[in-house]
N, C-alpha and C positions, 0 to 999 in steps of 0.2 A: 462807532464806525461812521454812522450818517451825521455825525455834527461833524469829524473832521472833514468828509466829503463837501458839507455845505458850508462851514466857513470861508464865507469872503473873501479869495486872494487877488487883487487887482495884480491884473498881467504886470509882465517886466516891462521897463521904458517908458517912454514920454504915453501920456494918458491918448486912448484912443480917441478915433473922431467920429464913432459910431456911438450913440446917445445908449442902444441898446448892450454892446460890449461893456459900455462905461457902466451900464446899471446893475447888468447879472453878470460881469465877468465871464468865468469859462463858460457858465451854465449860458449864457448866448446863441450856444450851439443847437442848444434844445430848441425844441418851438416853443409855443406860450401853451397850445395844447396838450403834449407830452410832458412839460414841466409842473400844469398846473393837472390830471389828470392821473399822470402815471409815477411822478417823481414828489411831489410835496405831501401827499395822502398817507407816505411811507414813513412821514415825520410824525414826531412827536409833538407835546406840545411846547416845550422847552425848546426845541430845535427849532421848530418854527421862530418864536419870540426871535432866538440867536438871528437867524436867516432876517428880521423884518430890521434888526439894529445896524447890517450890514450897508444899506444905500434906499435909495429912497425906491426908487426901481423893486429890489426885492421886498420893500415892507408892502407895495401893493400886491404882492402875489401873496404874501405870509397871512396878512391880512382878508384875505379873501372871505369874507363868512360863509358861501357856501362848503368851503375845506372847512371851516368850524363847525359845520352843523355835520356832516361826517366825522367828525372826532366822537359830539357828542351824542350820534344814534352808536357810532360803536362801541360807547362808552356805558350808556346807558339803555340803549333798545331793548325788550322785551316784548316777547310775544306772549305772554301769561294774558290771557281774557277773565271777565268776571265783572258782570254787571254790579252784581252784590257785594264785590269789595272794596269796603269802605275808607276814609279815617277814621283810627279810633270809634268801630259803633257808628261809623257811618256821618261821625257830625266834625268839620272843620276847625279848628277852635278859631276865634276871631282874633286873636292876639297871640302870639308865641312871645316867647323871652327869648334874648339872643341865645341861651346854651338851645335852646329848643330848635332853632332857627343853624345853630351850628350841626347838631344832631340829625338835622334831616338833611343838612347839604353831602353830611359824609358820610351818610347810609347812600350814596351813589344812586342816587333819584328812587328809592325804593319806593317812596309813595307818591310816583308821577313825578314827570318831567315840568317844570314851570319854567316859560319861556321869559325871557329877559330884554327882548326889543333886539337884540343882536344875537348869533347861536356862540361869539366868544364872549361873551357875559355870560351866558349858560355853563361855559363849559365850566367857566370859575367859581358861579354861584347858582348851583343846577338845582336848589329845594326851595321854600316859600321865603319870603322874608316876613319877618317881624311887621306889624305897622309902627309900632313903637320903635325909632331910632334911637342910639344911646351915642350919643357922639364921644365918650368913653370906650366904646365896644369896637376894636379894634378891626373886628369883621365889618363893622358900616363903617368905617372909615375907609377902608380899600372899597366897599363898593362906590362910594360917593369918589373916589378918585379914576374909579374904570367907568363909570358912567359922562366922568367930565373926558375921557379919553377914547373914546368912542365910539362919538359923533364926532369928531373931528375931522375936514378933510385933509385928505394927504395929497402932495403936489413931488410929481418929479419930473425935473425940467427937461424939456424935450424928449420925452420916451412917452412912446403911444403905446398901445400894447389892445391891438382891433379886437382881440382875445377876450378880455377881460370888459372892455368896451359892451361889446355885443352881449355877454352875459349880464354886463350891468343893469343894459337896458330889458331885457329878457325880464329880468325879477324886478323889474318898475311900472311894465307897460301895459296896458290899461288895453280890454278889450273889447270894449263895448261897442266897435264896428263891428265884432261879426255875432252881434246880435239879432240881425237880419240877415236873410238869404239876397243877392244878386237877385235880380229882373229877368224873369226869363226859365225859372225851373219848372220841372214837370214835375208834376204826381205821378209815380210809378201805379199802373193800375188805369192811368188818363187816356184818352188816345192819342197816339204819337202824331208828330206833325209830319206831313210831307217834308222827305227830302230827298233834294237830287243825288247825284255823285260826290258834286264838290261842297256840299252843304254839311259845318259840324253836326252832330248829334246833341240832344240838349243836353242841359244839365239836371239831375231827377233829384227829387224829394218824396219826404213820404206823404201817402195820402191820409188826409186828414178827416174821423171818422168821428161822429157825433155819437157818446156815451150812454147818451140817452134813447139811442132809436138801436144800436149795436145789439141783436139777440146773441145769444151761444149757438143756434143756427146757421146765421149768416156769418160769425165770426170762424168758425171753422169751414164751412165749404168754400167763403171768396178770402180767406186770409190763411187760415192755421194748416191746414193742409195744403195748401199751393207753398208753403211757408213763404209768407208775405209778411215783411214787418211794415206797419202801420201803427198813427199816431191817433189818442183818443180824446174826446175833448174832457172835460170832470163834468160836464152836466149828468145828470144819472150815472153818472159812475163811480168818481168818489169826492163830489160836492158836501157828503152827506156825512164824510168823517169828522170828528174831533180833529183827528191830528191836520186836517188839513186847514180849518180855523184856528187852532190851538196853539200849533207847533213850530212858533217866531222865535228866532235866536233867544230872547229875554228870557219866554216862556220854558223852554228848552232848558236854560241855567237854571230858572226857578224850580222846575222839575226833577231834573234828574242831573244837577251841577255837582256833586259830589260823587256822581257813579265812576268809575274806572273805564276808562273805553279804549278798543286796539285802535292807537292810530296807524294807520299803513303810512310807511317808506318807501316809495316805488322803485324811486332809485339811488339805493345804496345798500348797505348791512349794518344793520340787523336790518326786514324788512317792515319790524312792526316794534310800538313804544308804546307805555303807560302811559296816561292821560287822564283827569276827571276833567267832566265837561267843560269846566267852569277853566282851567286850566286850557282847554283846546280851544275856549273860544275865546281868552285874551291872548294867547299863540296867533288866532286867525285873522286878531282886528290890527296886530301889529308889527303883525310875520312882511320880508319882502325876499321870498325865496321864490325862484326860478320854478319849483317844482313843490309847491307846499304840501305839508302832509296834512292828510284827511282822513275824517271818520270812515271807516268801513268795518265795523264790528256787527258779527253775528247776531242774532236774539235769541239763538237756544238758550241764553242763562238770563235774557231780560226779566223784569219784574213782570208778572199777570199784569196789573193795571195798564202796562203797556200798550198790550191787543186789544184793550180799548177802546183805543184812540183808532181803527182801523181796521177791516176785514180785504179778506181775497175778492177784488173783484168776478163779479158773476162769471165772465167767462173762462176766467181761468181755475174755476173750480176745481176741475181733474188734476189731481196730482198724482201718480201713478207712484210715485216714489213714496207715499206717505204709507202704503204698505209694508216699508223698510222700519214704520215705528223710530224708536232710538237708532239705528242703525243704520240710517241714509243722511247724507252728505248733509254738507252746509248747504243751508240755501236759500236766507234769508237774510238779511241786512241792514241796517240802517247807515245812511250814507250823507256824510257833510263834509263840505271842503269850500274852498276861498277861490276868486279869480285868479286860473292858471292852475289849480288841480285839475286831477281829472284822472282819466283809466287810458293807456296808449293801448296799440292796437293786440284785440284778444279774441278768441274764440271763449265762448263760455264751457266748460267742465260736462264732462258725458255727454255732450251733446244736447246740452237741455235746453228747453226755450228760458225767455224771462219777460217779466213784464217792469217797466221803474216806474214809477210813480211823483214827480216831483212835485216837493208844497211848498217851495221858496226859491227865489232865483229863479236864473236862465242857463241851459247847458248845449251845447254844438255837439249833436252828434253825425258821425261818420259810418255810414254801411259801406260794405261791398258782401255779395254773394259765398257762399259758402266755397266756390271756385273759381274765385280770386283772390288771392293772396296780395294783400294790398301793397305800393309798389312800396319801397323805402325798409320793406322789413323785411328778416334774415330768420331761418326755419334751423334749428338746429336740429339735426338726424338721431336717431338712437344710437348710430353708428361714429357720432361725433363730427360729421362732414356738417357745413355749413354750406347754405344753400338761399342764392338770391330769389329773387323774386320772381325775374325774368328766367330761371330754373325753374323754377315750377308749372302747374298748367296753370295760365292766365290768362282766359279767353274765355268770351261769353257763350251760353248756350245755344246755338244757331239751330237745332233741330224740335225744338219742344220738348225733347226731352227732360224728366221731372229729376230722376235720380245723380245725386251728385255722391263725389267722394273726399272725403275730409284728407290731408293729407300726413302722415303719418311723421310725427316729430317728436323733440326730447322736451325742448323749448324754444320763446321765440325772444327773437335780439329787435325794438322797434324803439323808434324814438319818441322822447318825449312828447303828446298829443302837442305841445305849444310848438315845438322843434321841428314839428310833422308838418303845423301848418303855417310854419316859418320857411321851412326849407326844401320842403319834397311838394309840398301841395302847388305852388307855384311854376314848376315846371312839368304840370302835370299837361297830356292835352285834354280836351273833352271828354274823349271816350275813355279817356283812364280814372277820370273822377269819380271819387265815391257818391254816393247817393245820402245827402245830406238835409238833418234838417235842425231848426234852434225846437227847442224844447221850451214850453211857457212854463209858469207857475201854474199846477191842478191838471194839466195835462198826465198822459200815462202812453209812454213808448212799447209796442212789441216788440221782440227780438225774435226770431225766431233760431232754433237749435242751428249750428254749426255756421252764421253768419259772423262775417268779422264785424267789430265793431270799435269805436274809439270816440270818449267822451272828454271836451272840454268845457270845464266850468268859466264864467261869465259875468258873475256878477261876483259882489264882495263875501255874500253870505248864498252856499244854497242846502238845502235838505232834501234828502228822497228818501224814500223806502223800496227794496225790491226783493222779487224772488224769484229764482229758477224753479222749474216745474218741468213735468216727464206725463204729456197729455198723450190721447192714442196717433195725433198726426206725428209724432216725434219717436214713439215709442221704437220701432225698430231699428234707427239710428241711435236711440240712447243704448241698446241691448249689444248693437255690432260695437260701439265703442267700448263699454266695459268687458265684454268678450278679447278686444285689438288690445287693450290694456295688460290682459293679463288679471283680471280681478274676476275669476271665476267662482268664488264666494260669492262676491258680490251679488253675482248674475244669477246664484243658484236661488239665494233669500228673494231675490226680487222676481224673480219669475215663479218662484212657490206664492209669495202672498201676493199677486198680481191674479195669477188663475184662480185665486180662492177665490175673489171676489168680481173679476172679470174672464170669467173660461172663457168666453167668444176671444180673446186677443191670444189664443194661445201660438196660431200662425205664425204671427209676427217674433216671437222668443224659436221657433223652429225654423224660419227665414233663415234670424242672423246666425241658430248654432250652422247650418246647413251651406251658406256663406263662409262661416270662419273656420269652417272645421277641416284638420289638415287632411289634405286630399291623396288619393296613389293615384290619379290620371298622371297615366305619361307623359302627355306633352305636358301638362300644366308644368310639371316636376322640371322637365327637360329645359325648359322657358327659363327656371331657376325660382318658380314660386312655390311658398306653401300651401296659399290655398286656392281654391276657384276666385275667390272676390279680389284674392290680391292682382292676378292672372288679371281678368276683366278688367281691372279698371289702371294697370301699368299703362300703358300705351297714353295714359294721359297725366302723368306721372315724370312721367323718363323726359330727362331736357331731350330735344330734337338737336339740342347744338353742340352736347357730347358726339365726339366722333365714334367710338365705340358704342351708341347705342344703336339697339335691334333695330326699334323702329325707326329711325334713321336709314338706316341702311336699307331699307325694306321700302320708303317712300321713295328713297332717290334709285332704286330701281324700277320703281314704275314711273316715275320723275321721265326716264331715260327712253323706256320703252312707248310712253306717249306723249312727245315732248310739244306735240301741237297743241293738246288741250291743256298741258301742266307745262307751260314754260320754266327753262332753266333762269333761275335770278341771277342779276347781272353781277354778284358779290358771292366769289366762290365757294366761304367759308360758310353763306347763309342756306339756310335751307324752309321754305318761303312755304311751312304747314304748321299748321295748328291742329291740337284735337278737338272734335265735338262730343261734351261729355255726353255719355246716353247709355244705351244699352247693353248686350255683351258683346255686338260688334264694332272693332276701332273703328272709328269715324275720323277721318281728318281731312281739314277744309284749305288750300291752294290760295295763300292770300292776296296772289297780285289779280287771278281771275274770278276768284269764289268759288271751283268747280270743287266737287268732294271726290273724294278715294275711300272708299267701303270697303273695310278685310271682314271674312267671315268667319270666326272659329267654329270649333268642334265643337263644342259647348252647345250652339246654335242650330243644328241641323245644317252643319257648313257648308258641305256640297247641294244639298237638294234645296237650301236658302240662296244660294249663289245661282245655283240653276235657273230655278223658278223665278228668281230676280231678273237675270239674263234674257229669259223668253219674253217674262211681259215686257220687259224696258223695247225690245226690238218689235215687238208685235204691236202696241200702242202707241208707240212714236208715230208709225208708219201710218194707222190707222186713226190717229187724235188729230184734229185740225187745229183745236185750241192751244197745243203745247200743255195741254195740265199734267202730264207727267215727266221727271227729266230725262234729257237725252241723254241716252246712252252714248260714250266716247269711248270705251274701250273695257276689257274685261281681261281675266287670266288669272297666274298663280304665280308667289313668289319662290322658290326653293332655295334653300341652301343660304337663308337670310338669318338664321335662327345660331343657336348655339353650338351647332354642327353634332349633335346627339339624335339617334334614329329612334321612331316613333312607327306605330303600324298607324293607317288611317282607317279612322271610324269610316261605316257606311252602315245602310239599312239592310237587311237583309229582306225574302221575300216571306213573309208568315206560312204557316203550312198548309194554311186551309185556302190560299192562293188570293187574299184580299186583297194583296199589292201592296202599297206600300205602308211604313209604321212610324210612327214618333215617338213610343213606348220605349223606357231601357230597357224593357225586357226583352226585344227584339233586334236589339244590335247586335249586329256582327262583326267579323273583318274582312273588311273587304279583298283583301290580299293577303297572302303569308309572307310577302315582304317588307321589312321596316326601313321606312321612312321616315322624315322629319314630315310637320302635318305643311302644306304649300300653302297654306294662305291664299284660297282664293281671294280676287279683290273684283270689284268695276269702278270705273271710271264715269263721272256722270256731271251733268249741268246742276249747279245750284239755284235753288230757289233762293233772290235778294227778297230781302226785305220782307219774310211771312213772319206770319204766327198764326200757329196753329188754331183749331175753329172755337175752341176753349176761350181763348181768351178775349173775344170783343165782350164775349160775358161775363166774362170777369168786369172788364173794364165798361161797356156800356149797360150792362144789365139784361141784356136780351140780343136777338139775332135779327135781320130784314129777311123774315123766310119767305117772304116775295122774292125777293134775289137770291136766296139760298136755296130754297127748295129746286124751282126748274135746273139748275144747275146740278144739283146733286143727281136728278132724274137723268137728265141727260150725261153725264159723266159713269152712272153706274150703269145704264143703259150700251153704253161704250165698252164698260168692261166687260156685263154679263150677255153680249149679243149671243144668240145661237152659232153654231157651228155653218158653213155654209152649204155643206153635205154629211149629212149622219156619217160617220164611221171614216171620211174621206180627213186626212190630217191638213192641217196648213201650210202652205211654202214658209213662213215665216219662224212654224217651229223646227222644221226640219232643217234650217238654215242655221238654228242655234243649235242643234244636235250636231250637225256637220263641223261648227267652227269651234264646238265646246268638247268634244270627245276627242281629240289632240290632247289637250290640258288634262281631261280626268284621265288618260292615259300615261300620259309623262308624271302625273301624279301618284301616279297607284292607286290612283280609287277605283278602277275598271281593268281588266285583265286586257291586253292587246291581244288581240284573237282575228285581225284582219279583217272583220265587220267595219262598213263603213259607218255604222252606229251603234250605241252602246243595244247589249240584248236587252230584250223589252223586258225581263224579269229587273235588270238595274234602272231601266226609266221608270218604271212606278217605286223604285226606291228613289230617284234621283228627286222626281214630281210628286206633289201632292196630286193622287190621279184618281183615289178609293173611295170618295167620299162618304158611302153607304157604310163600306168595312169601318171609317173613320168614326162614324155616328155609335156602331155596332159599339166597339171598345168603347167608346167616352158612357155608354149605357150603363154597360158593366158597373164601369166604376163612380157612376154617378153617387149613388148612396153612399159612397165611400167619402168620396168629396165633402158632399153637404153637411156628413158629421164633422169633419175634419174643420172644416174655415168654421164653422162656428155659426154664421147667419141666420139660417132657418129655424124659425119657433118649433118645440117639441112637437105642437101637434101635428105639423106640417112633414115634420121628420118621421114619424110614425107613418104616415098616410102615404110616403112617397113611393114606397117599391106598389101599390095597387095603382098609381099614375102614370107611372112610366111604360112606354109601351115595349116589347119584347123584344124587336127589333128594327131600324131603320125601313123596312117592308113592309113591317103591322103599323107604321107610325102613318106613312102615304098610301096602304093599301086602300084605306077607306075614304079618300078623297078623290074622286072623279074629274078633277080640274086640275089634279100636280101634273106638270107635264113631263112626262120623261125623259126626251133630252136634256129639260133644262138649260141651263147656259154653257159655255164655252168655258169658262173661267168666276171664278171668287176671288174677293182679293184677300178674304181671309182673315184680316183684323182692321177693320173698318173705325178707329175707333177716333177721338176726339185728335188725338195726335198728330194722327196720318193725314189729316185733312187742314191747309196750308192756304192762307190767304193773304192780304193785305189790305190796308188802312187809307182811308182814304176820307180825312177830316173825321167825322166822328161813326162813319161809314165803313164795314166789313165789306171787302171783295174778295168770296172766295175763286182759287186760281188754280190749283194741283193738288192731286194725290200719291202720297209717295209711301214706299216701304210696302214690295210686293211678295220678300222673302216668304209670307205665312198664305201664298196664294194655291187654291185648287185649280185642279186642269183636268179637263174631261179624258177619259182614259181613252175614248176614240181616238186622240191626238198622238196617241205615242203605238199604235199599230195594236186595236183592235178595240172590239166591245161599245157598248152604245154607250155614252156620257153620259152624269145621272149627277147632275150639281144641283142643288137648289137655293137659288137664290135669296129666300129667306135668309139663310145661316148671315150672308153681312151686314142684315138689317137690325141685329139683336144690337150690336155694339153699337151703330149706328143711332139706335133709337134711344140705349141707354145714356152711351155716355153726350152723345153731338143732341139729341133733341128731349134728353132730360127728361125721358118715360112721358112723353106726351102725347096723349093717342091723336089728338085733334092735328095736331101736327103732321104726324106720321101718317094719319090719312088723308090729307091732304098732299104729302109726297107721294102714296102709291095712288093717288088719281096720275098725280104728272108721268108718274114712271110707267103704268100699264094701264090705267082708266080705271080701276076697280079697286074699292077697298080690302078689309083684310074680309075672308070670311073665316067662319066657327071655327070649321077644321085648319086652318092655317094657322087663326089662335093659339091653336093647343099644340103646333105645330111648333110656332115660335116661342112658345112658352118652355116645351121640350128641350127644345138649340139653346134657352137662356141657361136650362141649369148642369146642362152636359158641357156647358162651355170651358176651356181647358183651364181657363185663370182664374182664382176668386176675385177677379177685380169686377165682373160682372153681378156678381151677388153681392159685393160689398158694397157697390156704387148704388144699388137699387134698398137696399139696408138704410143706405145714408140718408136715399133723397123721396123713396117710399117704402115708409120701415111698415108701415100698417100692412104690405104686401104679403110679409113671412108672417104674420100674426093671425092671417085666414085659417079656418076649421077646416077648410077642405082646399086642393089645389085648384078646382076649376073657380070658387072664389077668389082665388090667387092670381086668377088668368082674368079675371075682369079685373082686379084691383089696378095689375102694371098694365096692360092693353087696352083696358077699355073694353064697353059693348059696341058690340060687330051686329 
């Protein structure tokens, strides 16, 4: 059928005066891309020949050796591995006789493919040749006549064909300009430069870390847990291998030239072909293919003598997966390919970090962020949709938020690395650019888990080694992905010999099942998700430029309803939000102003997180001269934006013993016997340009100016925690939010309409954090419970604790004669590295604002009765762990600024209390991390000098 299709019929009539009709007659029609792509791949090899005898025109497309080297991976590919499969016992013969030489052409490459300078020489003479030619042997004499046939050029007069042109060039061109980075990049981790409005953003690389001074230390607190990829020098780090003096291409053949190795095929079928070394590397020295194939074979079946030549760099020692035995993934590799190999753009497998190691050549790699899906590539769905770039979320993280989410696909459609940065890299702008750097010879790249990545090869010859690895900063992202997978096996073997040997991690395996496991919450179901985590993190998921999507719909009505702070864009179709990935609150940020739209779910403590939001934003605006928290522009609820399926709405209800308010599920109620969809409350608010959070000048400069960071803090928390202005007397400013917000929880059903001009006080200390004694009370209880559970505290510590802890919030301050009992006004509640927002100013932190007041205490005077009883201590635990690194000289030296006097004994033990009743493990795991000798005290008041210090 396809030979008579392709035989040449020159149209009827006088010959044409199109160069291109004249060459491929009908087939003219076609492009050169769908011809040479979609329609010549479906030939044979006989048909082809026929096709190239046709005009001179189709002998360049017939002829095309990249179609012959697809003939012959589909002719011969194989993915059979085996280091140890030899010739014959392992040894080559040095001479074959032509029947020998016949015999292995027509065993169909069984023992390796040997390459022939073209892939249609291959296709015809695809086993070893003879050294000895017999020019009687009929076999060398058709070689000797296809070899004189070629190299010939071919000429067809006036037909261009830009097609084949540009691919010609593609598999000729020499890359050794992007050896070097452009003038002008940053180190990610550097401090950023000033810039204005109309000023680009730079362009980043990675920071460059000296192997030798690198502990396992520092490499996880300033890289492996922030997951920061960074590049390492080989001094002290693997200077000191064999392979990496040893292992020269020559070497390499002499070595291990007869072993079998998987070459990968990126792009085509089969994906993978036989090869011995020695065969790959005269393929490598005389291949000119567009896209060459390259070693990347496992070493589960390498030779012992192998590992020799090599160990696991120090800090990547943890491999959490090597508890899987036999039974855990591939994950190590040896890796060689030629200028113009390389890896296009990939996430690495469960989520795992890697480290490569390169001992020859030069390679150009490309990052982007785990939530960026870099631009040029295509996500194919489980559900078969295919799905661009600009579909997906692609937006950087504007709130400091740590947690990101991978996004969920079958597989991915990207172009060739050389194709990428031929043809998409060029019309990138600045801030679409990947974060880039050249990789030397001895150098050693991080990867960390769920970043994209794409490597191109550089020079003629290169060699790496690498391995994926499953440390504890990745561990619970490795656990949600084989759980999202569907490999519940998987997850059971590795979270059994994970605990055997690491109990303290068991958290993290109870996180992701507690994340993935399907849920009965109504709304979540009603929303149309499985589980909580799918729920949480959609809204940054869902294109915004689908018309039918919720959140869509849900921004451009509050788009509508505040259109002075959220202008309408002047392109109707466009809808001008983005999400901020972060929490369980959507976050989306207004790109022509910066301003944000915060929804708060159920999930969240949604009404009384909305509430207590609402009050400080309007209380401390009015009250802040500096502007460090943002302006409040607007607040409310969305209804009827959701799937139009009725839901009850969660509230708190009031405990029996009259504490006031709860955050325990044990204590929720409904707040109505009507069902509802849940409303979405939202506010509306000023963005903070240009911060990052208080974390990171330490990241990037090593330390803070707490000359200029302390009095600031004093005075900004001084602002929050003032006293009341009259005991028991409420504020116009709360009562102002009570007034304009109990319309909303009434049109919502969170509040019963009872004709009160304010919700009853039994719903305001549900609505506020208003208890905080009650609050202290329960977190007591369950303290003990806690500290067995995260795993932190040393045995002896755990044994000792129910005789430390004190009976209740009253026995805790009964015996200190200085707690004051009003106390303050307000807490904000989670004081922690995050929440606190600065900016750069040359190699200088200037901190500016505090934000995210959802988790704030309010003195119960405020809401109609009872004396207020906050204590200020409770924001100082996070404050001092995470923002000033358990540092007691520091920390007193902030409470001189804040109240003249440092801590005293009982306030010690006071703060030491608030540390371990605190609701997160991230409080005991941060102090674990950064003072592990803490939990390893015989007694707890030794525990209280170790993180505090003496008082």
């Amino acid at each position: 059928m396809w030979r008579g299709i392709m035989a040449f019929v020159p149209p009827p009539g006088p010959p044409p005066a199109d160069p291109r009709q004249l060459g491929l007659g009908f087939l003219h029609l076609l492009s050169d891309e769908f011809l040479s792509i979609f329609v010549l791949p479906r030939l044979d090899s006989t048909s082809l020949n026929t096709l190239a005898a046709c005009s001179s025109a189709l002998y360049l497309f017939a002829r095309d050796d990249q179609l012959w080297r697809t003939m012959c991976m589909a002719k011969w590919g194989h993915s059979t591995r085996g280091w140890r499969k030899r010739f014959d016992d392992g040894v080559i013969p040095n001479d074959y006789s032509c029947s020998e030489c016949t015999r292995l052409m027509n065993a169909n490459g069984a023992e390796g493919l040997v390459f022939k300078g073209t892939w249609r020489l291959t296709f015809y003479f695809p086993g070893p040749l003879c050294h000895g030619l017999h020019d009687s042997d009929q076999l060398h004499r058709k070689w000797r006549m296809a070899i004189a046939n070629s190299f010939r050029f071919a000429v067809a007069p006036r037909f261009r064909s830009q097609f084949l042109e540009l691919k010609w060039a593609r598999c000729h061109m020499d890359l050794t300009e992007l050896r070097s980075l452009e003038p002008g990049y940053v180190p990610i981790e550097e401090e950023m430069p000033d810039l204005d409005e109309n000023s680009e953003p730079p362009n980043f690389t990675l920071q460059l870390v000296s192997g030798a001074t690198l502990s396992p230390e520092e490499f996880r607190e300033r890289f492996d847990e922030p997951a920061l990829p960074i590049m390492i020098t080989p001094d002290g780090f693997i200077n000191h291998w064999k392979a990496f003096k040893d292992w020269s291409i020559d070497r390499m053949v002499e070595l291990y030239g007869n072993c079998k190795f998987k070459v990968g095929n990126e792009y085509g079928t089969p994906r993978n072909v036989n090869m011995t070394f020695r065969q790959y590397n005269d393929y490598m020295r005389n291949q000119r293919d567009e896209t060459p194939l390259y070693v990347f074979d496992g070493l589960e079946s390498a030779p012992e003598e192998f590992f020799k030549d090599y160990d696991v760099p120090r800090i990547f020692e943890e491999d959490l997966f090597a508890t899987l035995g036999a039974g855990r993934p591939q994950y190590r590799w040896i890796v060689v390919g030629p200028m113009r190999s390389g890896a296009s753009w990939h996430q690495d497998p469960q989520a795992t970090s890697a480290w490569n190691a390169l001992l020859s050549g030069r390679k150009r790699w490309a990052l982007y962020p785990p939530d960026v899906v870099p631009p040029g590539v295509f996500l194919m769905t489980r559900d078969g949709q295919l799905q661009r770039t600009d579909e997906i979320y692609n937006n950087e993280n504007g709130n400091g938020q740590e947690k990101q989410q991978r996004p969920e696909y079958e597989r991915i459609i990207s172009p060739t690395s050389l194709i990428w940065y031929l043809e998409v890299y060029p019309t990138l702008t600045a801030s679409m650019k990947p974060v880039e750097i050249v990789q030397e010879p001895g150098q050693t790249i991080f990867v960390p888990g769920g970043w994209w990545h794409m490597v191109l090869n550089l020079d003629e010859i290169s060699i790496a080694v690498t391995q994926n690895y499953v440390g504890h900063a990745n561990l619970q992202n490795v656990c949600e992905d084989l759980l999202q997978s569907g490999d519940e096996k998987m997850f059971a073997k590795f979270k059994s010999g994970v605990l055997k040997d690491y109990p303290q991690y068991e958290n993290e395996f109870n996180d992701a099942i507690r994340q993935l496991t399907p849920t009965s919450d109504e709304i979540v179901l009603g929303e149309g998700y499985r589980t909580k985590f799918e729920f949480i993190h959609a809204y940054a998921e869902e294109s915004l430029e689908n018309p039918s999507s919720i959140w869509r719909k849900r921004l451009l009505t509050v788009q509508n309803r505040h259109a002075d702070s959220l202008p309408l864009s002047p392109e109707v179709d466009s809808i001008p939000f983005e999400p901020i990935l972060g929490g369980q609150n959507p976050v989306f940020q207004h790109t022509p102003t910066g301003n944000i739209v915060k929804f708060y779910t159920h999930l969240a403590n949604g009404f009384a997180t909305f509430a207590s939001e609402v009050e400080v934003l309007r209380r401390l605006v009015n009250a802040d001269q500096d502007n460090s928290v943002p302006h409040l522009f607007g607040y409310g609820t969305v209804l009827g934006a959701g799937t139009g399926q009725n839901f009850r709405v969660i509230s708190k209800k009031e405990p029996s013993d009259g504490a006031g308010e709860s955050l325990d599920p044990d204590t929720v109620a409904w707040a109505s016997p009507e069902m509802i969809p849940w409303p979405w409350p939202y506010v509306v608010m000023s963005c903070m340009t240009h911060q990052s959070p208080i974390r990171e000048p330490v990241k990037r400069l090593g330390s803070l100016d707490w000359d200029r960071v302390l009095p600031w803090l004093a005075t900004r928390l001084t602002s929050i925690h003032k006293p009341l202005p009259q005991p028991g007397k409420a504020s116009q400013p709360f009562h102002d939010t009570l007034q304009t917000i109990t319309p909303i929880l009434i049109e919502s059903g969170a509040i019963p309409n009872d004709g009160s001009p304010y919700p009853p006080a039994q719903m305001l200390h549900s609505l506020f954090r208003t208890n905080f004694p009650a609050y202290i009370n329960r977190r007591l209880l369950r303290c003990v419970r806690s500290q067995h559970a995260w795993g932190y505290v040393g045995a002896t510590l755990l044994a000792d604790l129910p005789r430390y802890l004190p009976r209740s919030f009253e026995d805790l301050v009964a015996v200190d004669p200085q707690f004051e009992a009003t106390g303050a006004a307000m807490l904000h509640g989670d004081l922690s590295s995050g929440n606190i927002l600065g900016r750069f100013e040359g190699k200088e932190w200037i901190p500016e604002h505090i934000i995210d007041f959802g988790d704030a205490f309010h003195s119960s005077a405020e809401v109609g009765g009872g004396q207020g009883v906050l204590d200020p201590l409770w924001d100082f635990v996070a404050m001092y762990i995470s923002v000033m690194n358990s540092d007691p000289d520091v920390f007193h030296k902030f409470l001189i600024l804040y109240r003249g006097r440092g801590l005293s004994l009982l306030e010690r033990r006071r703060v030491m209390v608030y540390t371990l009743c605190y609701e997160f493990e991230g409080a005991v795991r941060w102090i674990k991390r950064t003072k592990p000798l803490v939990f390893e005290a015989k007694t707890w008041e030794e525990a209280e000098v170790a993180l505090w210090g003496i008082v």
